[in-house]
C-alpha positions as CSV (number, residue, x, y, z in Angstrom):
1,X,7.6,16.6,-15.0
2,X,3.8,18.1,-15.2
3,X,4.2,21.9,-14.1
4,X,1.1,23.7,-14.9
5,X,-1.2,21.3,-12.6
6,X,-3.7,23.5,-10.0
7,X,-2.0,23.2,-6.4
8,X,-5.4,20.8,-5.2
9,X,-4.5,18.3,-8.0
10,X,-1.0,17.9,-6.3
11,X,-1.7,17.0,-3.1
12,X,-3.5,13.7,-2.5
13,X,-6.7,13.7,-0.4
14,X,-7.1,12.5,2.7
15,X,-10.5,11.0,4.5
16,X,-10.4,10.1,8.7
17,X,-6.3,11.1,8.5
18,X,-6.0,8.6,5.4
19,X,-4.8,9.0,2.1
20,X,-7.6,8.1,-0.1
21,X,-7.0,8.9,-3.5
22,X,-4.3,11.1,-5.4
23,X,-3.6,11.7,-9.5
24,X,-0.4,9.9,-11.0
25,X,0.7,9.0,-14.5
26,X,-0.7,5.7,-15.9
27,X,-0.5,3.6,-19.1
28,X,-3.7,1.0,-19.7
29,X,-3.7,-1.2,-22.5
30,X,-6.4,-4.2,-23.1
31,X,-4.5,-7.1,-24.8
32,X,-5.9,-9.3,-27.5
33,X,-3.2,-12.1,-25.4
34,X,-0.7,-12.1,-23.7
35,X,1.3,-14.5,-26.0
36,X,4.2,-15.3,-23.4
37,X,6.5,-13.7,-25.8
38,X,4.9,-10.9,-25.8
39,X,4.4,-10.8,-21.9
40,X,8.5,-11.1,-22.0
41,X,8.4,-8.1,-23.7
42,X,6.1,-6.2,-21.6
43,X,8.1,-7.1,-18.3
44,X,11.7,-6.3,-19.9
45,X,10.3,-2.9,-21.1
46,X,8.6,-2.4,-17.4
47,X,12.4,-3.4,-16.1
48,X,14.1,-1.0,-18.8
49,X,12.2,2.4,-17.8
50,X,11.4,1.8,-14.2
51,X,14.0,2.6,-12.1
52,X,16.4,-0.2,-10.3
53,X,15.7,1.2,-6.8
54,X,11.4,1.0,-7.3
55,X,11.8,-2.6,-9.0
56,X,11.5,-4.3,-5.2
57,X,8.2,-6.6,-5.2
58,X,6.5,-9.3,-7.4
59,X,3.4,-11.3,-7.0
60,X,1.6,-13.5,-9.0
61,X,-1.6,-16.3,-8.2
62,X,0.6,-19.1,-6.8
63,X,1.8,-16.3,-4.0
64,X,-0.6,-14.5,-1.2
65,X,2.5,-12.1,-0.4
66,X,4.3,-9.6,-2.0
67,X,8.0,-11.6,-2.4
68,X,10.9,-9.8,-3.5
69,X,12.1,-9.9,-6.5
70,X,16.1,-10.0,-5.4
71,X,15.4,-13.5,-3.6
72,X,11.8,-14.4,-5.9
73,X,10.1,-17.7,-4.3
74,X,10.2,-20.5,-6.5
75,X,6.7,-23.0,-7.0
76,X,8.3,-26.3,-8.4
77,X,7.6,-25.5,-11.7
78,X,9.7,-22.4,-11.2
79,X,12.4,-24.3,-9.6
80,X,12.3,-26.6,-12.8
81,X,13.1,-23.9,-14.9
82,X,15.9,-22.3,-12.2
83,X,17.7,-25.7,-12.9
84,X,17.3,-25.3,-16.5
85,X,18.8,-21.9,-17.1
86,X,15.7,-20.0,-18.1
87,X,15.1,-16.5,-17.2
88,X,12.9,-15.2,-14.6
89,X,12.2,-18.5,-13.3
90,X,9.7,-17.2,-10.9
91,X,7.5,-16.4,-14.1
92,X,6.8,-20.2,-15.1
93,X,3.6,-20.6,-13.4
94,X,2.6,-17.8,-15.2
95,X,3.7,-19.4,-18.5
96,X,2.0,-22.1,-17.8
97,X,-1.1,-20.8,-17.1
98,X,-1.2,-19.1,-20.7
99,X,0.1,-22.3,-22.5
100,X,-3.2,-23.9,-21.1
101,X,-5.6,-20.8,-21.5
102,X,-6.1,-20.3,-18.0
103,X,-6.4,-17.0,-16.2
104,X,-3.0,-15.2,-14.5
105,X,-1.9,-12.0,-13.2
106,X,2.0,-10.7,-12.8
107,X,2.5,-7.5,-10.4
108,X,5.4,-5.9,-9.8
109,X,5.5,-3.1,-7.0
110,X,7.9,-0.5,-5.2
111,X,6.6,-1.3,-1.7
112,X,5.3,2.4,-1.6
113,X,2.4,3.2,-0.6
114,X,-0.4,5.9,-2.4
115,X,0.4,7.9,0.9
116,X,4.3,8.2,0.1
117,X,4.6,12.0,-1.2
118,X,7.2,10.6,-4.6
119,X,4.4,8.3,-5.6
120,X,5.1,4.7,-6.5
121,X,6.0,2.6,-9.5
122,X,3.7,-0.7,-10.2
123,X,3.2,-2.9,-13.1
124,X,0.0,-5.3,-13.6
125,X,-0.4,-7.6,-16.1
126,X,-3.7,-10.0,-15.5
127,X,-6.2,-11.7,-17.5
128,X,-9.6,-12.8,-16.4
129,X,-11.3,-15.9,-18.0
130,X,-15.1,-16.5,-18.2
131,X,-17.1,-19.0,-19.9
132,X,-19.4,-16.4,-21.7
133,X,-16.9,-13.9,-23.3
134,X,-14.0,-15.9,-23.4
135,X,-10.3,-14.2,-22.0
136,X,-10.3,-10.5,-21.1
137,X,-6.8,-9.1,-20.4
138,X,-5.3,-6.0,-19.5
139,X,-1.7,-4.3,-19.0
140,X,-1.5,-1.2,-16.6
141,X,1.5,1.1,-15.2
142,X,1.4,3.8,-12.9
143,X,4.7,6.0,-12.0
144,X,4.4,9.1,-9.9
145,X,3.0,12.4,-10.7
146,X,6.6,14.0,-10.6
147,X,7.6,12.1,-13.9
148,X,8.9,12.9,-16.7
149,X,5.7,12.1,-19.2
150,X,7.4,11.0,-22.1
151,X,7.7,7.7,-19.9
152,X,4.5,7.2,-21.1
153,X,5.1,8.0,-24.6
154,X,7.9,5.5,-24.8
155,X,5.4,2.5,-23.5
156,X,3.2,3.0,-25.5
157,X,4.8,3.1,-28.8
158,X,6.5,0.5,-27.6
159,X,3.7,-1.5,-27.2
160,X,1.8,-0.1,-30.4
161,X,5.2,-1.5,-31.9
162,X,5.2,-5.7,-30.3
163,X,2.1,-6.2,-28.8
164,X,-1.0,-7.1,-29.7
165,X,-4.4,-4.9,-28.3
166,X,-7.8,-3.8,-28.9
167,X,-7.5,0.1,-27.5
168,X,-5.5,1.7,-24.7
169,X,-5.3,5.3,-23.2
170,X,-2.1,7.1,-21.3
171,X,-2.1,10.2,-19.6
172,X,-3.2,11.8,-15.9
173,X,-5.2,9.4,-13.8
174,X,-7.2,9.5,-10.4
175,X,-5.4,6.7,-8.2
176,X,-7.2,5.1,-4.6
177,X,-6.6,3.2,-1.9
178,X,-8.9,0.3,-2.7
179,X,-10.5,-0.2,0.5
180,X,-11.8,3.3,0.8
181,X,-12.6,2.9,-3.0
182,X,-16.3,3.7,-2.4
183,X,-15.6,7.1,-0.6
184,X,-12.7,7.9,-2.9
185,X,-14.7,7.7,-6.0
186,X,-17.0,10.1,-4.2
187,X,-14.4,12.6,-3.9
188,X,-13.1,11.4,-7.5
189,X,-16.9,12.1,-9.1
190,X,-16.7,15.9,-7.9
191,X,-13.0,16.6,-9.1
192,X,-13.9,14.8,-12.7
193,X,-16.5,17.7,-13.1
194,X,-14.0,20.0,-13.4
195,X,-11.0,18.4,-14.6
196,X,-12.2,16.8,-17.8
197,X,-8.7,15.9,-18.7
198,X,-8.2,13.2,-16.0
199,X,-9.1,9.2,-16.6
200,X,-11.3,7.6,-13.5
201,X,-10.2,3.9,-13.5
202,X,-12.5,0.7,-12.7
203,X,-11.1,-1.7,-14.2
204,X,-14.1,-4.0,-12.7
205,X,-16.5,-2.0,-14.7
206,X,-14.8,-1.6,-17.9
207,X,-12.2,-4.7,-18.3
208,X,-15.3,-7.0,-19.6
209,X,-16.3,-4.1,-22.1
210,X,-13.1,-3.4,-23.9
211,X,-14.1,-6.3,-26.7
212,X,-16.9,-4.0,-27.4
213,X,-15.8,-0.6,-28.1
214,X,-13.3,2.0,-26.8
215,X,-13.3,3.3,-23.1
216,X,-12.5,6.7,-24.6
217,X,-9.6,9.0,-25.2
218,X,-6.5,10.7,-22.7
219,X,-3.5,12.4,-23.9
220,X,-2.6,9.3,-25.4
221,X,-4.8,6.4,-27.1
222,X,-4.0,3.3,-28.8
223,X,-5.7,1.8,-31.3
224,X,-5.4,-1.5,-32.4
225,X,-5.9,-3.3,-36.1
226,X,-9.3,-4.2,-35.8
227,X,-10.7,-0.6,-34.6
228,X,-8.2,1.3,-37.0
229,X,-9.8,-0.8,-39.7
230,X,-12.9,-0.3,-39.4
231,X,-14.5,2.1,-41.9
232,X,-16.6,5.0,-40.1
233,X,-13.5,6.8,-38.8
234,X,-11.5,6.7,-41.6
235,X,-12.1,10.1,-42.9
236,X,-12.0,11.7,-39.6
237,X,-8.3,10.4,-39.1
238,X,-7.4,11.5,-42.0
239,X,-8.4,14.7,-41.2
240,X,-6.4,14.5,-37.5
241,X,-3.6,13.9,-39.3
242,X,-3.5,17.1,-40.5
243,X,-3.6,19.1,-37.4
244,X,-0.5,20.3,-35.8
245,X,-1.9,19.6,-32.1
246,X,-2.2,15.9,-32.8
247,X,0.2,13.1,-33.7
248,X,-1.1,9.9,-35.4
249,X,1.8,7.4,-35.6
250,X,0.5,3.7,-37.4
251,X,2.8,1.3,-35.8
252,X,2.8,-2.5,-36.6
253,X,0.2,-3.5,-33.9
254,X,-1.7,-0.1,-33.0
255,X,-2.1,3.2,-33.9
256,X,-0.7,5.9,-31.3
257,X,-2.5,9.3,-31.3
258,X,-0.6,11.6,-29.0
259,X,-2.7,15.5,-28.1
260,X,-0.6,17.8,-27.5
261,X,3.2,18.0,-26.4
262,X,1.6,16.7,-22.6
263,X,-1.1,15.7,-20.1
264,X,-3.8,18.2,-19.2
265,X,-6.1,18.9,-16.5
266,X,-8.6,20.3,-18.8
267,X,-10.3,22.7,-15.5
268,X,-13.5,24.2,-16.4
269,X,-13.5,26.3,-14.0
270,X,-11.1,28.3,-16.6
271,X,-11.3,27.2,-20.2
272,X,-9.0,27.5,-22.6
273,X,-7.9,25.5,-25.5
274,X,-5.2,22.5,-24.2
275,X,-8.3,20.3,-24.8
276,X,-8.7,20.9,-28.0
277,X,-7.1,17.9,-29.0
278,X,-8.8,15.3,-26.7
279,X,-12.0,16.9,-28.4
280,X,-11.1,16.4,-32.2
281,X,-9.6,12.7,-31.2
282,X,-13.1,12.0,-29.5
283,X,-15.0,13.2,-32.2
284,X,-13.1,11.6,-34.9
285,X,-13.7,8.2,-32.6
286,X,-16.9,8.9,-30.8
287,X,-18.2,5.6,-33.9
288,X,-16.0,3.1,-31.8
289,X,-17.1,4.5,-28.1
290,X,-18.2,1.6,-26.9
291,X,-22.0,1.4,-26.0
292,X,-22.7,0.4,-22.7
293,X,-20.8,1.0,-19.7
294,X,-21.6,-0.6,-15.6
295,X,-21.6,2.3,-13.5
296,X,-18.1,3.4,-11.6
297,X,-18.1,2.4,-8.1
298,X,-19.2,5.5,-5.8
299,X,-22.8,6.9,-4.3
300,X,-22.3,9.8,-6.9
301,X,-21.9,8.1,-10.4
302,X,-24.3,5.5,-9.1
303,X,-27.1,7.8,-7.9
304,X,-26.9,9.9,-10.6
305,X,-26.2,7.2,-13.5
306,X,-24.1,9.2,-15.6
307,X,-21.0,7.1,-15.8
308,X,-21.5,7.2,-19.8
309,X,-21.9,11.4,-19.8
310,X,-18.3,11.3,-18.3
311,X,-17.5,9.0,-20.9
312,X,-18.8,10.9,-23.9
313,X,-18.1,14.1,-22.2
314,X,-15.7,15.3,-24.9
315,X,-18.0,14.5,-27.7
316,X,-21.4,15.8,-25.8
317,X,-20.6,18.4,-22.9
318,X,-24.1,19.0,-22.1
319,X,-23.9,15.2,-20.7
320,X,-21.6,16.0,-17.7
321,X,-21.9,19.3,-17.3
């Protein structure tokens, strides 16, 4: 459980009496796939560390609701594979939208809302197809502030381990209600000028951009083969390696590098060294950053354009400050 969190990171803010945004614990991992093995495995290690009571919802393209996942709602492909005896039957549209290469999404959800003071567990697997770039996939989970971190550490060495990605990052994360998204990420743009050690997601912005380069670097961040080979960092994690504030585990798919024993806020308002870690990962990684970066949503990031000073701001301070 995080402990040494400031008190106005803890409570979630509220605009017109409604909860707008609030920090959790997330994993986000862009996915060379799914293959739909390896989308079985994402979904049994979702099942195996969130908790029975929070595993309530499901949805996937075929549905326009929420269904539960006790009594799932079967499309007749799904009811095919009911009759056949294979598992999660409710998935086979979903299988059979990556047998033919066609864009899917999986969700699975608690029912709680980003107002509910324990949080809320959610799992999102989706990939997006376009006829420019080609398939552009992404895993994400969030679990509540009030967990135990190491959560985080297990999924992704877990998926460093089976599954196959370009980059991912774990850690502290700014959450939002998605219709006041625009206001939200107002509020979020102010808070991310202190708190350095805190991921803003937009997965609109950055999904398309993940082929490119790396979003950048949270308590944890996965690398996969084709960024750990490539030759410009190779002295620089060889020289991480070597620090006792940072972990660098090479697993059969990615490389997990872990800083420090948990998630910070990183406050500037008083400095001291937790982020010292983030820093040397960034630096050592700054070559793979990727180069061009839409603007977050917000009147803030977009009025002042400096969506890519947040994003270097561990490697060039003077760019967010």
């Amino acid at each position: 459980m995080m402990s040494s969190l400031p008190p106005d990171l803890m409570n979630p803010v509220r605009l017109n009496g409604r909860v707008a945004c609030r920090l959790m614990l997330d994993l986000t991992a862009y996915l060379v796939g799914p293959t739909e093995q390896e989308l079985e495995y994402l979904i049994s290690l979702y099942e195996r560390l969130c908790p029975k009571d929070r595993l309530v919802k499901y949805k996937i393209a075929e549905l326009q609701y929420w269904a539960p996942v006790a009594q799932p709602h079967l499309t007749a492909s799904g009811r095919a594979a009911a009759a056949a005896g294979v598992p999660r039957p409710y998935l086979e549209p979903v299988r059979r939208r990556i047998r033919e290469g066609r864009a899917f999404e999986i969700q699975y959800w608690d029912g709680r809302g980003i107002d509910e003071a324990d949080g809320s567990w959610s799992f999102s697997c989706r990939r997006v197809h376009l006829q420019a770039s080609g398939h552009h996939s992404f895993v994400r989970v969030l679990i509540p502030l009030q967990s135990d971190p190491g959560i985080l550490t297990a999924l992704a060495g877990a998926l460093a381990k089976h599954v196959a990605l370009y980059s991912g990052h774990a850690g502290l994360t700014f959450t939002y209600d998605p219709w006041l998204k625009e206001a939200a990420f107002n509020h979020i743009y102010a808070q991310a000028r202190r708190y350095w050690g805190i991921d803003i997601e937009d997965l609109n912005a950055t999904l398309l951009q993940m082929k490119k380069g790396i979003k950048g670097v949270s308590w944890l961040t996965l690398l996969g083969q084709a960024y750990m080979a490539d030759l410009r960092i190779q002295p620089a994690l060889a020289a991480l390696g070597k620090r006792t504030d940072v972990v660098v585990e090479r697993r059969a798919m990615a490389t997990l590098l872990l800083a420090g024993a948990q998630p910070v806020a990183g406050d500037q308002h008083r400095p001291d060294n937790t982020l010292a870690p983030y820093i040397a990962i960034a630096q050592a990684l700054q070559p793979l950053m990727v180069p061009m970066h839409p603007d977050f949503s917000g009147e803030k990031f977009v009025r002042n354009g400096n969506t890519t000073g947040w994003l270097n701001r561990f490697t060039d301070p003077g760019g967010w400050r």
